[in-house]
SEVO-342598 format. One record per residue: x negated, y, z negated of N, C-alpha, C in turn; chain; residue in three letters. Coordinates in steps of 0.1 Angstrom, whole numbers, plus 5000, padded with zeros to 4 digits. Layout:
REM SEVO-342598
<site <X; Y; Z>; <X; Y; Z>; <X; Y; Z>; A; ALA>
...
//
This chain:
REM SEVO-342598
<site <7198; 5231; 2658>; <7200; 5243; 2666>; <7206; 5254; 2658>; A; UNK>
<site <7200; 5265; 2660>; <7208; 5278; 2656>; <7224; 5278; 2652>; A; UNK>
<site <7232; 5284; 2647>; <7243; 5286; 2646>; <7241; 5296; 2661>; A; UNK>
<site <7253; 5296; 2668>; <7259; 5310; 2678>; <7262; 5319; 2672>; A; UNK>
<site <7257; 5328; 2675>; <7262; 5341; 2668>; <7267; 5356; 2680>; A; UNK>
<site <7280; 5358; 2679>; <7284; 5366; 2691>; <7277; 5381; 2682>; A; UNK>
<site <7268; 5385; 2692>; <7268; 5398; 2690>; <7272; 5412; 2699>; A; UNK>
<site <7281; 5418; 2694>; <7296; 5428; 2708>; <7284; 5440; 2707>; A; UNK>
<site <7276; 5443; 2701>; <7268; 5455; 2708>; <7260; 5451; 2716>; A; UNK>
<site <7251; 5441; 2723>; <7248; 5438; 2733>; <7260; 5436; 2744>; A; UNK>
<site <7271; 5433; 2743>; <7285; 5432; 2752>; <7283; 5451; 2754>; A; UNK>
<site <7288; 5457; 2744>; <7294; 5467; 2746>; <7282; 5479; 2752>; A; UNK>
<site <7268; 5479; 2752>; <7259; 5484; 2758>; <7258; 5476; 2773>; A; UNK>
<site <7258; 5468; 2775>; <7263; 5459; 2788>; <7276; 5466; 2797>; A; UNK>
<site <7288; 5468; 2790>; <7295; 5474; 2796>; <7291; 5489; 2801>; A; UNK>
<site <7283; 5495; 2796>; <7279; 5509; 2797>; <7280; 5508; 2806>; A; UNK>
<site <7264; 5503; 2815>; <7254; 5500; 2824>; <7261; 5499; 2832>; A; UNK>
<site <7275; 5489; 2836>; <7282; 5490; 2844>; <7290; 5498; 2852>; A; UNK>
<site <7292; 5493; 2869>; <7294; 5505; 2874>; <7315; 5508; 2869>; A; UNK>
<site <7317; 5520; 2869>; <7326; 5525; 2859>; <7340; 5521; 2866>; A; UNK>
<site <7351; 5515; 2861>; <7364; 5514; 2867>; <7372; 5519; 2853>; A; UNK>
<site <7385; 5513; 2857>; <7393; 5521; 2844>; <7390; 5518; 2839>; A; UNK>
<site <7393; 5504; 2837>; <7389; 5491; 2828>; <7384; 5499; 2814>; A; UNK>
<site <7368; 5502; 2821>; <7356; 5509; 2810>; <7356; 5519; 2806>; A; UNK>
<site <7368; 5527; 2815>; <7370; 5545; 2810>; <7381; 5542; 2794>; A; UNK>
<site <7391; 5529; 2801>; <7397; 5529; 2788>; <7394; 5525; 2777>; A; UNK>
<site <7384; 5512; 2778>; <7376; 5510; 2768>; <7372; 5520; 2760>; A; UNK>
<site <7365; 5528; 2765>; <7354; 5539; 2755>; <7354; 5540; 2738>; A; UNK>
<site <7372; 5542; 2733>; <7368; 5541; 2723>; <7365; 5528; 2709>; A; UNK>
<site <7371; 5518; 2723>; <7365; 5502; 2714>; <7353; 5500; 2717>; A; UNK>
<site <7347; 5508; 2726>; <7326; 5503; 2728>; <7326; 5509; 2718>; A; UNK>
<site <7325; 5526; 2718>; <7320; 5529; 2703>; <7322; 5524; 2686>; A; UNK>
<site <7334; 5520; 2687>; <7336; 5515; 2674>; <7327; 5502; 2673>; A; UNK>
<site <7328; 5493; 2681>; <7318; 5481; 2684>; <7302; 5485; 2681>; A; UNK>
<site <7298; 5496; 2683>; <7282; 5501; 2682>; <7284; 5509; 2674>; A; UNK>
<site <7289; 5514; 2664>; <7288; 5523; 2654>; <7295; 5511; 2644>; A; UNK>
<site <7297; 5499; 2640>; <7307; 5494; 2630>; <7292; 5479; 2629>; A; UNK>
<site <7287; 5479; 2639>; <7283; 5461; 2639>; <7267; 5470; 2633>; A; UNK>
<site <7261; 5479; 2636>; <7247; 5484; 2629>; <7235; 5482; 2635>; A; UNK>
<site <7235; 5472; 2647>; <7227; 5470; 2658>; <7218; 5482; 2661>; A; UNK>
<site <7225; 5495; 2662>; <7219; 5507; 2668>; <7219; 5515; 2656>; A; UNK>
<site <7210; 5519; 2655>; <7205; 5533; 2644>; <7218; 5543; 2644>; A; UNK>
<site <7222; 5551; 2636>; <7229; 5561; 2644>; <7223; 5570; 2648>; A; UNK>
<site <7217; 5575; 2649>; <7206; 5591; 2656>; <7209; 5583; 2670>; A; UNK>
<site <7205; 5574; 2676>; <7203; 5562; 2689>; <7223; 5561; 2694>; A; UNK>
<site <7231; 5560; 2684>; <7243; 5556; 2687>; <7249; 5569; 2689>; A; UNK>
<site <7243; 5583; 2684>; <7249; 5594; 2683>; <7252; 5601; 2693>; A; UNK>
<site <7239; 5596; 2701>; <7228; 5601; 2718>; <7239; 5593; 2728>; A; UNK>
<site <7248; 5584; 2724>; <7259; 5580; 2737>; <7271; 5590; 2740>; A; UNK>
<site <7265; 5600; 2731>; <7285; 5606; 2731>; <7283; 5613; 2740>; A; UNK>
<site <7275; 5621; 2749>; <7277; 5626; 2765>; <7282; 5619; 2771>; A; UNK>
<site <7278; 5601; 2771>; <7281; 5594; 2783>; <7297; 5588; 2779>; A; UNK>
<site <7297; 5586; 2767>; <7311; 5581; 2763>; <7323; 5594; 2766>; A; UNK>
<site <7319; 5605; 2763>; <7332; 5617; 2768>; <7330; 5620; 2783>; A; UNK>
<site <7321; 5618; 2794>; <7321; 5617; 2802>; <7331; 5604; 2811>; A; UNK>
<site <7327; 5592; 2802>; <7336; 5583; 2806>; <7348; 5581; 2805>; A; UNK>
<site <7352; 5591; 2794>; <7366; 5594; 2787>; <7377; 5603; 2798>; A; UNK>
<site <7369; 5611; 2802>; <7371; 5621; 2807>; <7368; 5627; 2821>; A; UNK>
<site <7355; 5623; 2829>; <7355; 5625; 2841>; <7366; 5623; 2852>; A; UNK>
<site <7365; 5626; 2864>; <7376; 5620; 2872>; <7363; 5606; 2880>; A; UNK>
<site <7378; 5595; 2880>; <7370; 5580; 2883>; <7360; 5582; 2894>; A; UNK>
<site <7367; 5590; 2907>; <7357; 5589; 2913>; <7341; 5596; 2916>; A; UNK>
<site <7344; 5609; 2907>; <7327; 5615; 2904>; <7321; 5606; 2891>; A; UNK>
<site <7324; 5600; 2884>; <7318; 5591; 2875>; <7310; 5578; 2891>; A; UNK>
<site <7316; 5572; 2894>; <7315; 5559; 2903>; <7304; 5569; 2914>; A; UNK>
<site <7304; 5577; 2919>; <7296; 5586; 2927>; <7282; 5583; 2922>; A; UNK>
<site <7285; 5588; 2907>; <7269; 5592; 2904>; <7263; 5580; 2899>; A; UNK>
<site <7272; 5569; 2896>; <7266; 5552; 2890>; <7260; 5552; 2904>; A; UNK>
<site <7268; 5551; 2916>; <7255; 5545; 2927>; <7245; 5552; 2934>; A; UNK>
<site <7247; 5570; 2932>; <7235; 5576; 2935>; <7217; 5572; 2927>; A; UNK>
<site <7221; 5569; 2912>; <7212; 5567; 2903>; <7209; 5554; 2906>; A; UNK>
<site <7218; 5543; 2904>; <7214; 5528; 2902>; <7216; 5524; 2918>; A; UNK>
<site <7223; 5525; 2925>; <7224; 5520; 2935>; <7219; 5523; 2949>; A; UNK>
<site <7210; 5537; 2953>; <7199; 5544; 2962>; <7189; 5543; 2955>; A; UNK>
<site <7188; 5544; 2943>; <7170; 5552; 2940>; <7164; 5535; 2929>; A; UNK>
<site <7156; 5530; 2938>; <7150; 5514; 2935>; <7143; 5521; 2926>; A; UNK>
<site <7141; 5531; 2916>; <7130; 5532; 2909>; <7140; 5529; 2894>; A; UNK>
<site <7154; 5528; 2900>; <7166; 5531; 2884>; <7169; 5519; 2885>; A; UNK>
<site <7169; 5512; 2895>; <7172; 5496; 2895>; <7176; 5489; 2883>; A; UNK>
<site <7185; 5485; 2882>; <7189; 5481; 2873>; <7188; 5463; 2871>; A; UNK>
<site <7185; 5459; 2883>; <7174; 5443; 2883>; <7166; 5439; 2876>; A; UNK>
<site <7162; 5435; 2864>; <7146; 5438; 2860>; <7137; 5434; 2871>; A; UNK>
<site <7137; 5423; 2876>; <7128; 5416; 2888>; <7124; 5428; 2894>; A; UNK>
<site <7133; 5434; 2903>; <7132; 5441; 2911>; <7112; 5457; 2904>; A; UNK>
<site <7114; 5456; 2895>; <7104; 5459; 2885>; <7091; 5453; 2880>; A; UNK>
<site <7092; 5441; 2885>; <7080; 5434; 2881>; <7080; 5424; 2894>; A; UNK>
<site <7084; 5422; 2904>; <7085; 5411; 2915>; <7083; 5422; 2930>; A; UNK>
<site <7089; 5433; 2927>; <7093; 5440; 2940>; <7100; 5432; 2952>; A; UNK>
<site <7098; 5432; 2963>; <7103; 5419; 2975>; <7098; 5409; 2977>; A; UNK>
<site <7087; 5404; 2963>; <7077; 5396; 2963>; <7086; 5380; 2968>; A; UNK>
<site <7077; 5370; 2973>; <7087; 5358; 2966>; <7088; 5351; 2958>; A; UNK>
<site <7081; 5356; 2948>; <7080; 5352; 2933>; <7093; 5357; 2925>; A; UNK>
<site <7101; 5365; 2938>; <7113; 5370; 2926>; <7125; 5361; 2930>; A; UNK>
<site <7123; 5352; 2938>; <7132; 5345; 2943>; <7133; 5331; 2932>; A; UNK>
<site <7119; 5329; 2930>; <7124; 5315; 2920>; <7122; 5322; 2907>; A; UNK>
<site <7122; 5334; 2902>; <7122; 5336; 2892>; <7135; 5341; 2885>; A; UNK>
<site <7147; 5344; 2900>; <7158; 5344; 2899>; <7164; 5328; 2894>; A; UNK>
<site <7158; 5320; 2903>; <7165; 5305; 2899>; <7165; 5303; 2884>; A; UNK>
<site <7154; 5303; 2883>; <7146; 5300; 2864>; <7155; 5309; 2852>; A; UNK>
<site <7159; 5320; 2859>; <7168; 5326; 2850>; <7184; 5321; 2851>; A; UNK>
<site <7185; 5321; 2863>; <7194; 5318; 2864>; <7201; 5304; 2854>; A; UNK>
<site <7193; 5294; 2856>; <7189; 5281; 2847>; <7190; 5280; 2838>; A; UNK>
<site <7186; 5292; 2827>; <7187; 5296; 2814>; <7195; 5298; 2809>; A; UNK>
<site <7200; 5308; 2815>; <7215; 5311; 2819>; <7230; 5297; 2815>; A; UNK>
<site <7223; 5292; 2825>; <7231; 5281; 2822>; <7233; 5271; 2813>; A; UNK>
<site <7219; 5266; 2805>; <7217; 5260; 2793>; <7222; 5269; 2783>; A; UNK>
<site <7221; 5282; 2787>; <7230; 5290; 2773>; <7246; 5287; 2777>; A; UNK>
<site <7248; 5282; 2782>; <7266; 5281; 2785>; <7274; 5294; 2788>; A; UNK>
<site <7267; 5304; 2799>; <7270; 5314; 2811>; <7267; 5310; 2821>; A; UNK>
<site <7282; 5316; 2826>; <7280; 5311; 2842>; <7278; 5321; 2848>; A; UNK>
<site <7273; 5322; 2863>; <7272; 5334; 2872>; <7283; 5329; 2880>; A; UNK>
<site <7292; 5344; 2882>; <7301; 5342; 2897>; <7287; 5343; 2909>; A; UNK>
<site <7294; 5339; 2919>; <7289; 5340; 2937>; <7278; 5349; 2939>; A; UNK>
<site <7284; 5366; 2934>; <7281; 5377; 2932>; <7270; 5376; 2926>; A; UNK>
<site <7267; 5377; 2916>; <7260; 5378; 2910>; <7245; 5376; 2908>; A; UNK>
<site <7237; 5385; 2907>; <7223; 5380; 2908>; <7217; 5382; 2889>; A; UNK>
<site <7210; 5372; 2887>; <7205; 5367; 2873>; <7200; 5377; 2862>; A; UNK>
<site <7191; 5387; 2872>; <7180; 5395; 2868>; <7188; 5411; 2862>; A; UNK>
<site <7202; 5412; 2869>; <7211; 5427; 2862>; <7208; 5427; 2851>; A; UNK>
<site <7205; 5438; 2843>; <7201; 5443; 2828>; <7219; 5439; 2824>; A; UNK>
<site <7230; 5443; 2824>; <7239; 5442; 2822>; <7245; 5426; 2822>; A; UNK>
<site <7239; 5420; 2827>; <7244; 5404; 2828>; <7230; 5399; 2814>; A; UNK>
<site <7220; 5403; 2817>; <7211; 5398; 2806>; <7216; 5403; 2792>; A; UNK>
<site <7222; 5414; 2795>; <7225; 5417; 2781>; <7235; 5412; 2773>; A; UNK>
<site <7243; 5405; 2781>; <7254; 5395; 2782>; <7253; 5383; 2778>; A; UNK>
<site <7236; 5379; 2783>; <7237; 5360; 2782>; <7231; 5364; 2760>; A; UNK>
<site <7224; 5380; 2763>; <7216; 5377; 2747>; <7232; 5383; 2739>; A; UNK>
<site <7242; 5382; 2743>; <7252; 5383; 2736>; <7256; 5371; 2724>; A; UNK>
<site <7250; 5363; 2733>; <7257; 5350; 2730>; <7249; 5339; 2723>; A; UNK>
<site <7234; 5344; 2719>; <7225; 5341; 2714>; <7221; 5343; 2701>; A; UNK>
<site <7219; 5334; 2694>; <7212; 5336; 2673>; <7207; 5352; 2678>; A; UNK>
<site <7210; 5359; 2668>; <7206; 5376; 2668>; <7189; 5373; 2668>; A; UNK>
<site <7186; 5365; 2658>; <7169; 5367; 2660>; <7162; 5368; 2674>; A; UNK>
<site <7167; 5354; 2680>; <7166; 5348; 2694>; <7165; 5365; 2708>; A; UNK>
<site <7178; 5367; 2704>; <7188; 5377; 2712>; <7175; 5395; 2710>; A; UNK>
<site <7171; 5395; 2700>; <7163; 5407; 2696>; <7147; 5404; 2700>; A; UNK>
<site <7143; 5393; 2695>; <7130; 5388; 2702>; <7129; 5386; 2717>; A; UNK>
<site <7141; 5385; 2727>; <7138; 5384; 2740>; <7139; 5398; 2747>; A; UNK>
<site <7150; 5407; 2741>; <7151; 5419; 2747>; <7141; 5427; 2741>; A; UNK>
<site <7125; 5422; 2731>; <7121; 5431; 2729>; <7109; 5426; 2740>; A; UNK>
<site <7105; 5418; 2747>; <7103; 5412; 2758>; <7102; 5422; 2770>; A; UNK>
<site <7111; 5430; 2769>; <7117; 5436; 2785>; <7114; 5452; 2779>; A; UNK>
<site <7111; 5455; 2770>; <7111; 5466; 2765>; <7100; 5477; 2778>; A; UNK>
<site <7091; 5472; 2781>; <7081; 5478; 2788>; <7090; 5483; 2805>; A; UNK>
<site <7097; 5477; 2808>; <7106; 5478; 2821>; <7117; 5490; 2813>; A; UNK>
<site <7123; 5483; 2804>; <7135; 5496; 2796>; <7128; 5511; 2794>; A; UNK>
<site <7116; 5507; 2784>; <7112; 5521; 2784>; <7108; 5532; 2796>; A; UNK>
<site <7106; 5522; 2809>; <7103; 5534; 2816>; <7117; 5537; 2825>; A; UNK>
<site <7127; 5529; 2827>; <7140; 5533; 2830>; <7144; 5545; 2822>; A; UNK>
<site <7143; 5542; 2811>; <7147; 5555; 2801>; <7140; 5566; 2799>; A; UNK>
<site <7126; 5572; 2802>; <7121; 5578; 2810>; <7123; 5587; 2820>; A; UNK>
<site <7129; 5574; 2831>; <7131; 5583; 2843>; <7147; 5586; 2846>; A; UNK>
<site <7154; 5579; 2834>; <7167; 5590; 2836>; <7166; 5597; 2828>; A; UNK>
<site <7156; 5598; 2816>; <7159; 5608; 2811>; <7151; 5621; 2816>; A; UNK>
<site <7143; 5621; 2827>; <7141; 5631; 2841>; <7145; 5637; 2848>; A; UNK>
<site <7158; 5628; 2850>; <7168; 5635; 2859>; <7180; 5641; 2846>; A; UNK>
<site <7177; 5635; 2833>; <7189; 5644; 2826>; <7203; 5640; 2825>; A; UNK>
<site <7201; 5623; 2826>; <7212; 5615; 2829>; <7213; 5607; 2816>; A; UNK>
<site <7229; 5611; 2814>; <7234; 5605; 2801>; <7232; 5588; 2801>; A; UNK>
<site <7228; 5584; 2809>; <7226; 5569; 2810>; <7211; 5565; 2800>; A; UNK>
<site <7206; 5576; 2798>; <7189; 5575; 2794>; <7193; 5569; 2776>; A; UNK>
<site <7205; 5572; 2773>; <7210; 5570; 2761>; <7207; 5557; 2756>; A; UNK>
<site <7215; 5550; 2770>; <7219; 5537; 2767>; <7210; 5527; 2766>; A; UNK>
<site <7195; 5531; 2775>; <7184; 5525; 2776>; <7183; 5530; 2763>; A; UNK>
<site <7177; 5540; 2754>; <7171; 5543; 2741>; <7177; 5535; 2732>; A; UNK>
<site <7193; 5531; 2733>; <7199; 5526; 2721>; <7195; 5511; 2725>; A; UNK>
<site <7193; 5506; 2736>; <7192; 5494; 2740>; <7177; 5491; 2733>; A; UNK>
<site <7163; 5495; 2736>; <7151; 5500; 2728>; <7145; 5502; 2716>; A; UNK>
<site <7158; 5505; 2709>; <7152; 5509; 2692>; <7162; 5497; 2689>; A; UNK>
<site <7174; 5492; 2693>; <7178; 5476; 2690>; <7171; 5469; 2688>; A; UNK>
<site <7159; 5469; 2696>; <7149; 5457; 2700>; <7137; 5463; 2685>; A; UNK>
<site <7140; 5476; 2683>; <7127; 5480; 2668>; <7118; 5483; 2675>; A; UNK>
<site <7114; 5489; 2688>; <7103; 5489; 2691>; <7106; 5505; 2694>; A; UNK>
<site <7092; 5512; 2697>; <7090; 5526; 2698>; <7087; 5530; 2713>; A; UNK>
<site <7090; 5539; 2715>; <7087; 5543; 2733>; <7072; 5540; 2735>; A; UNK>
<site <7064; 5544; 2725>; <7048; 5539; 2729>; <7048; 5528; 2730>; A; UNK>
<site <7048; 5519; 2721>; <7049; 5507; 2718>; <7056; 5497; 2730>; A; UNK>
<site <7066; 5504; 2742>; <7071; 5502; 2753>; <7063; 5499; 2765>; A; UNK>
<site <7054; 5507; 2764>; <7046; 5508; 2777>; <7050; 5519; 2782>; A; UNK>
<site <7064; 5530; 2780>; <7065; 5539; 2791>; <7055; 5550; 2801>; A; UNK>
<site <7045; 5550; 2789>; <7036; 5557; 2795>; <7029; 5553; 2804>; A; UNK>
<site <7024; 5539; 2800>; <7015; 5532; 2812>; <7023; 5532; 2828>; A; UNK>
<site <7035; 5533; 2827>; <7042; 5530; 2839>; <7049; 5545; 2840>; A; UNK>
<site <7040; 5554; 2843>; <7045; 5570; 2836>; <7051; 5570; 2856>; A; UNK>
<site <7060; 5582; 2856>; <7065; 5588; 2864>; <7056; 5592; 2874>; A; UNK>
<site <7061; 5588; 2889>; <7051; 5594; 2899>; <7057; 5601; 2907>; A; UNK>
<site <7049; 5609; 2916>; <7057; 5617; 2925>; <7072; 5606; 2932>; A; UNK>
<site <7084; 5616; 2936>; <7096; 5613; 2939>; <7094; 5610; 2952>; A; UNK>
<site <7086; 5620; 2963>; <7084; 5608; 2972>; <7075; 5601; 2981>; A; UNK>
<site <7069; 5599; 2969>; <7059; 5588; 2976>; <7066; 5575; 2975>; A; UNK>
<site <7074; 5570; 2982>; <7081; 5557; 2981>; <7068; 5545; 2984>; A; UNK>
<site <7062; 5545; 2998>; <7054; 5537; 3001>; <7044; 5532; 2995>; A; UNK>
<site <7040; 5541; 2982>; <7032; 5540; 2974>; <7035; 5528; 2959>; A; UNK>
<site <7047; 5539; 2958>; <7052; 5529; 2946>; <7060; 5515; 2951>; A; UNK>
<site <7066; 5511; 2966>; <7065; 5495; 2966>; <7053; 5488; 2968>; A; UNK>
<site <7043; 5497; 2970>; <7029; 5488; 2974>; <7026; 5484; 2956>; A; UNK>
<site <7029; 5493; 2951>; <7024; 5491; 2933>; <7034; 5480; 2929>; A; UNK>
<site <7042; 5478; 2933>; <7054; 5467; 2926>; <7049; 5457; 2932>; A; UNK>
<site <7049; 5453; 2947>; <7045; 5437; 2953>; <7031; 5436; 2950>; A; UNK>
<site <7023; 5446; 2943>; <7012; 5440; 2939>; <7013; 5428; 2926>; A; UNK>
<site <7024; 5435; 2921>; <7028; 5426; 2906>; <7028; 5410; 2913>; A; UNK>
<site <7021; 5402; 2911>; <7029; 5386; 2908>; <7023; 5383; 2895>; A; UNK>
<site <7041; 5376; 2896>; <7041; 5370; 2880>; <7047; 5356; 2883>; A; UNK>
<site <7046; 5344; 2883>; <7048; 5334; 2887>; <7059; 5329; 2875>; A; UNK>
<site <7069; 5322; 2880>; <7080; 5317; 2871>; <7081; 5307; 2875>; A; UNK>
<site <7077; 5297; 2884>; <7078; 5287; 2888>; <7072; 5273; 2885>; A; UNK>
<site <7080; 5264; 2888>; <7075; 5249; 2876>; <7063; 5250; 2882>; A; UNK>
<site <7056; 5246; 2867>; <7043; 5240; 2870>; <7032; 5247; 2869>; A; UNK>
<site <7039; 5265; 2867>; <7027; 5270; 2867>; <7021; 5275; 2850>; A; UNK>
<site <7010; 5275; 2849>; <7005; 5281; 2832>; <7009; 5267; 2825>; A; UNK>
<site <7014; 5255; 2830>; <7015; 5240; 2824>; <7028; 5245; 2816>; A; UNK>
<site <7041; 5252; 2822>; <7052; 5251; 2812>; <7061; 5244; 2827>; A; UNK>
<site <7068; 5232; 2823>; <7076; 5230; 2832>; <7092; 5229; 2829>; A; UNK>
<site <7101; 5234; 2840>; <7115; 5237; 2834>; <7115; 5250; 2829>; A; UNK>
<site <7125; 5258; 2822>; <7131; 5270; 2822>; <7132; 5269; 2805>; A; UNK>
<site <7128; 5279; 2797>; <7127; 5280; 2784>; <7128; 5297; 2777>; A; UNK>
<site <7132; 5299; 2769>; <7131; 5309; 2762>; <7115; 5312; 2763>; A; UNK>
<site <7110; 5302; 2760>; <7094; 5306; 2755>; <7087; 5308; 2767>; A; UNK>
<site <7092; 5302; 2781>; <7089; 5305; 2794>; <7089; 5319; 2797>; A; UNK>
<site <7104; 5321; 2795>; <7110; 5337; 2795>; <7100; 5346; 2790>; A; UNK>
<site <7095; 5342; 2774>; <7086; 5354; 2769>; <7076; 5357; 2775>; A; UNK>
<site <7071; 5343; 2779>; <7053; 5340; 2783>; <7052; 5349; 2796>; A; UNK>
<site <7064; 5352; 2806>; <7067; 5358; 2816>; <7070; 5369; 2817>; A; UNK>
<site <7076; 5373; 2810>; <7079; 5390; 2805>; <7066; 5395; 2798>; A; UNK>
<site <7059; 5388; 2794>; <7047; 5397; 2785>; <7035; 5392; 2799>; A; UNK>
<site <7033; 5384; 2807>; <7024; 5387; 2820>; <7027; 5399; 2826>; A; UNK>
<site <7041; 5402; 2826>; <7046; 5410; 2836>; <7044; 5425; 2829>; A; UNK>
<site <7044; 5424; 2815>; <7041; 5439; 2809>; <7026; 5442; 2814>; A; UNK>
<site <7016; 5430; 2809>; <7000; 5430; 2813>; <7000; 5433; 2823>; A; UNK>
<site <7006; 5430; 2839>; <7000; 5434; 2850>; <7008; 5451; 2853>; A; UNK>
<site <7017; 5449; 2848>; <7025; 5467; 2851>; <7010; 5476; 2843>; A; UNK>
<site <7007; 5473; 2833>; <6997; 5483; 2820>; <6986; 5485; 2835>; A; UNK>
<site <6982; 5471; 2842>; <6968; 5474; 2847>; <6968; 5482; 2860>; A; UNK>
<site <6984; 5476; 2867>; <6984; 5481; 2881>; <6985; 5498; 2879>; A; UNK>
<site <6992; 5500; 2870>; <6996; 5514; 2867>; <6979; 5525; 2860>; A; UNK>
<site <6974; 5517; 2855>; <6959; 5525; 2857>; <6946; 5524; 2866>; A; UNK>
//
């Protein structure tokens, strides 16, 4: 087996993402030293956090916490679930929650009560804890869902679009190379439109299917790269 290798810029981009208490306002300047010291993030990529880091330094708690749940927590298009991106209300996102979840737990993380598997900030968490190879080859996996989150905050002009980019070029991969375009920006409100485009997605995670049975890294990949293929086709 691998050696464990803790890596704190997946922790400390994790903490971004989350929604803001002191806790994280006081943090600020041990995330940055953590992503500017460990090399994970380019610096041009690490440079691009310092709106969100002096914002978090400095805002008042409760207009920071305001705008975490106007972006992530009203508008399903910021979702910060990956599922919720490739499954929609499907019920293919129900056992694909389990399967993660499972993974999860063979990596030796636990989920509180709360918590659902699929949070970008909890995934960023379990590849904390993972051989860096391992940890960079899964998150570059999800890059096709990242790149177009990052995209569409960076639309609205939200310092959050940072943390997706630095999360992105971690992984070595390029915005094309993402998919963002394929899954390019559509009108704001056609809602009806764009869940009909998501529950069209099935991507099956469930034993037995594609002959992989049980919950695996290699499951994980084989699942994340169906899920980029059907986003590329639904989207043209």
């Amino acid at each position: 087996m691998p050696e464990r290798q803790e890596n704190l810029t997946f922790r400390a981009l994790s903490a971004l993402l989350t929604y803001p208490t002191e806790e994280l306002c006081s943090a600020v300047a041990e995330i940055e030293k953590v992503i500017t010291s460990e090399g994970l993030v380019p610096a041009s990529a690490a440079k691009a956090l310092r709106p969100l880091l002096d914002d978090l330094a400095s805002l008042d708690l409760f207009e920071l916490q305001e705008r975490y749940v106007e972006l992530f927590d009203r508008t399903r298009r910021l979702s910060l679930h990956l599922f919720e991106h490739v499954h929609g209300e499907s019920r293919d996102r129900g056992q694909a929650m389990v399967d993660l979840a499972s993974l999860y737990e063979k990596g030796g993380l636990e989920l509180s009560a709360n918590e659902l598997p699929d949070y970008l900030p909890l995934f960023l968490e379990y590849l904390s804890t993972r051989p860096r190879d391992e940890a960079l080859h899964l998150l570059g996996e999800t890059v096709h869902i990242l790149g177009a989150l990052e995209e569409r905050l960076a639309h609205r002009n939200s310092p959050y679009a940072a943390v997706l980019t630095a999360i992105r070029v971690m992984a070595g991969v390029s915005l094309e190379a993402s998919d963002g375009q394929e899954m390019a920006e559509a009108p704001f409100g056609d809602l009806a439109a764009l869940d009909a485009e998501w529950e069209e997605t099935a991507v099956n995670f469930g034993p037995g299917s594609s002959g992989m049975d049980g919950c695996s890294n290699e499951r994980l990949q084989t699942r994340l790269r169906a899920a980029r293929r059907d986003a590329r086709t639904n989207a043209g």
